[in-house]
TORLUM-940973 format. One line per 4 residues: number of its first residue (from 1); their letters; for each residue x, y, z of N, C-alpha, C. Coordinates in Angstrom, 1 decimal, decimal comma. Example, Ala and Ser with C-alpha at 12.3 -4.5 7.8 and 13.67 -1.06 7.14 Angstrom:
BEGIN
1> as> 13,2:-5,7:7,8:12,3:-4,5:7,8:13,2:-3,3:7,8; 12,8:-2,2:7,1:13,7:-1,1:7,1:12,9:0,0:7,9
//
This chain:
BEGIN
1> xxxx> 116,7:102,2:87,1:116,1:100,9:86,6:117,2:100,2:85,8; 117,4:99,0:85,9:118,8:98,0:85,8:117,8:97,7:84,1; 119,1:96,8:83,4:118,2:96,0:82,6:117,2:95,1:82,2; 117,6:94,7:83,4:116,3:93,0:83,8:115,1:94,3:83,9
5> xxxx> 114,9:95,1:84,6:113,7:95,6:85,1:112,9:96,1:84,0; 114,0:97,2:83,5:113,3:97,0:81,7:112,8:96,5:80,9; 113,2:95,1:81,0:112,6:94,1:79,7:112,0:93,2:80,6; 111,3:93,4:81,8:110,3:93,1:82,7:109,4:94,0:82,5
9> xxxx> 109,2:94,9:82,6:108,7:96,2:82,5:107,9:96,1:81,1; 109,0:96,0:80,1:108,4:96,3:78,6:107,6:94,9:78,3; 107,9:93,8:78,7:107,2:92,3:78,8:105,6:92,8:79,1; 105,5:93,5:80,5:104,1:93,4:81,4:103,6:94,2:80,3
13> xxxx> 104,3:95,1:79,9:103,5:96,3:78,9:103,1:95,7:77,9; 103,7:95,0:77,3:103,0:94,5:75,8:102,6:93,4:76,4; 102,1:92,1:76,9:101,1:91,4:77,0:100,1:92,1:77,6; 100,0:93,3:78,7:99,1:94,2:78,8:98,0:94,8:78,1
17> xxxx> 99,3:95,4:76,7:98,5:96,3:75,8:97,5:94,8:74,5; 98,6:94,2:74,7:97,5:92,6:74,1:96,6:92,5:74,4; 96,4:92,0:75,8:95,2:91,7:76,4:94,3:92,7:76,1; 94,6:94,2:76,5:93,5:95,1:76,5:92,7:94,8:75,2
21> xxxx> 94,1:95,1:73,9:93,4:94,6:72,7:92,3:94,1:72,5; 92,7:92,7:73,1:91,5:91,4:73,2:90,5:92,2:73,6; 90,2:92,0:74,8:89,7:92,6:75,7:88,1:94,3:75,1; 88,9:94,8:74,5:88,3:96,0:74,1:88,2:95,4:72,3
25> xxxx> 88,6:94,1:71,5:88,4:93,8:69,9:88,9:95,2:69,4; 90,2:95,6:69,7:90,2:96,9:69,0:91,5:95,7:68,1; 91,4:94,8:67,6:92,7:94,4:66,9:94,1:94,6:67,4; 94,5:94,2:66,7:96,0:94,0:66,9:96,9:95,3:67,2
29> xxxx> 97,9:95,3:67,7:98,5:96,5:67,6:99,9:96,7:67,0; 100,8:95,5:67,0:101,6:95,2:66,8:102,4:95,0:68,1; 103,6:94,3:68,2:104,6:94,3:69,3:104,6:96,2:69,6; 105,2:97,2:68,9:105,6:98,4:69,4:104,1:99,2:70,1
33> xxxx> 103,5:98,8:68,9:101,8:99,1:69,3:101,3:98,7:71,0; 101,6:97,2:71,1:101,3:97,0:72,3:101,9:97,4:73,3; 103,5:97,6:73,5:103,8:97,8:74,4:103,6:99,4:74,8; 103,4:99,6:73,7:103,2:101,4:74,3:101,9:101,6:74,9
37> xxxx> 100,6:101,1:74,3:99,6:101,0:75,2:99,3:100,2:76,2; 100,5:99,3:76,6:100,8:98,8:77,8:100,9:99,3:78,6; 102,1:100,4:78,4:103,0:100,8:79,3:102,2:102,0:80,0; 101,7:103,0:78,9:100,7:104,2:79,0:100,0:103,7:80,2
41> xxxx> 98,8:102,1:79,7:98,3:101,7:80,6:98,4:101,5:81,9; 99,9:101,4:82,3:100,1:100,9:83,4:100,4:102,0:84,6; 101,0:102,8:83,5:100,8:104,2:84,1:99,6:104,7:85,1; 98,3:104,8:83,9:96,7:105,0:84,2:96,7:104,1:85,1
45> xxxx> 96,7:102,7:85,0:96,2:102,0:86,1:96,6:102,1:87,1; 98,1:102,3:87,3:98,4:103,1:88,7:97,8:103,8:89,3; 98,1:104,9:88,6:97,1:106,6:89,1:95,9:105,7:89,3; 94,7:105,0:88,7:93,4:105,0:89,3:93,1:104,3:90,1
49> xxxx> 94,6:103,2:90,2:94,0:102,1:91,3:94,4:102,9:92,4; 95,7:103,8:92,7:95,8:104,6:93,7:95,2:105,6:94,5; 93,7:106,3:93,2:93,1:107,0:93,7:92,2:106,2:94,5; 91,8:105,1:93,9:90,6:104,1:94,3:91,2:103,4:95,2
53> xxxx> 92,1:103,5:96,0:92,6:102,8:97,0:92,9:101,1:97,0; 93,1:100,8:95,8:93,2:99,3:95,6:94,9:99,4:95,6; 94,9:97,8:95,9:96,3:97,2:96,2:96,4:95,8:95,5; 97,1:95,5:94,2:97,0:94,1:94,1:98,8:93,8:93,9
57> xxxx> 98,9:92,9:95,0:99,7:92,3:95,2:100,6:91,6:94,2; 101,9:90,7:94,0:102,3:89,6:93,5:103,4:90,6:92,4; 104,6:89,8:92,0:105,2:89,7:91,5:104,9:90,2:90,0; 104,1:89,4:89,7:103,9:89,7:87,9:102,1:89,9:88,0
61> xxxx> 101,8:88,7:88,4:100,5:89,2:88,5:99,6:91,0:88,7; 100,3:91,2:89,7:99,8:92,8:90,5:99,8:93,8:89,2; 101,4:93,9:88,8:101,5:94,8:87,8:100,7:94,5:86,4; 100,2:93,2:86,3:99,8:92,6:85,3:98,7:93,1:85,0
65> xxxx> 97,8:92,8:86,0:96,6:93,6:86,3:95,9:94,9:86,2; 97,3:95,8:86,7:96,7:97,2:86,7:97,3:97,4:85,7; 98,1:97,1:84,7:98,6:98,0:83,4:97,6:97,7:82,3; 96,9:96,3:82,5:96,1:96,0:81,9:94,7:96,3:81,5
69> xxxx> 94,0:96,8:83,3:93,1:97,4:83,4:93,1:99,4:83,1; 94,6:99,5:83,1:95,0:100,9:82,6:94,6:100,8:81,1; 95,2:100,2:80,2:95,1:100,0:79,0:93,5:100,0:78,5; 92,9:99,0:79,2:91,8:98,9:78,6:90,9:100,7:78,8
73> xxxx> 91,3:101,2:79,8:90,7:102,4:79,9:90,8:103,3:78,8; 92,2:103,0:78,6:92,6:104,0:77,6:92,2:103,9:77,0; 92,2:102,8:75,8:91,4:102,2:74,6:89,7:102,7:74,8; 89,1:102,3:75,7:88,1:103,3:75,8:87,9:104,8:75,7
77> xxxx> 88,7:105,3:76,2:89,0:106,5:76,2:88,9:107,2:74,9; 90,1:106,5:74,0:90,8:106,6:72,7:89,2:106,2:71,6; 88,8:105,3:72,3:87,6:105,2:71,2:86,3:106,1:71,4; 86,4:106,5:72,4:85,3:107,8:72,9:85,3:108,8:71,9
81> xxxx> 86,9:109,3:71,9:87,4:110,5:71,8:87,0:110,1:69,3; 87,6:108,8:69,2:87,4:108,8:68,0:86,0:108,9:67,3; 85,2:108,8:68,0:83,9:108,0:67,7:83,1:109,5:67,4; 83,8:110,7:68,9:83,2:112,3:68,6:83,6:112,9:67,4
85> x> 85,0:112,7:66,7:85,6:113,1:65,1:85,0:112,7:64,1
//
């Protein structure tokens, strides 16, 4: 992975982990905040869009998508898991 790809990479991740934010009202997370549950996200959304046989296409869009819908899982996840403590 070159540098461009990196700070492409870490970009999708943190408007990702933003959005999910939004998305799930869990607040803000900060810039470091977000990109790490971006990136986590995008991870997940890989893995499940791959198990679930989805494909979304495009340049920024595609990865936009599934790191985002990764994220938001997680954040559910993360609040499941808080809600049982």
């Amino acid at each position: 992975m070159n540098g461009e790809q990196l700070v492409v990479f870490l970009v999708i991740g943190g408007v990702a982990g933003w959005l999910a934010g939004l998305i799930m009202k869990g607040g803000g997370f900060g810039i470091v905040g977000s990109i790490v549950v971006g990136v986590v996200g995008a991870v997940l959304g890989g893995w499940i869009f791959q198990v679930l046989g989805i494909s979304i296409g495009g340049e920024w869009m595609g990865p936009l998508v599934t790191a985002t819908a990764g994220a938001v899982v997680l954040l559910f996840v993360i609040g499941l898991i808080r809600k049982k403590s």
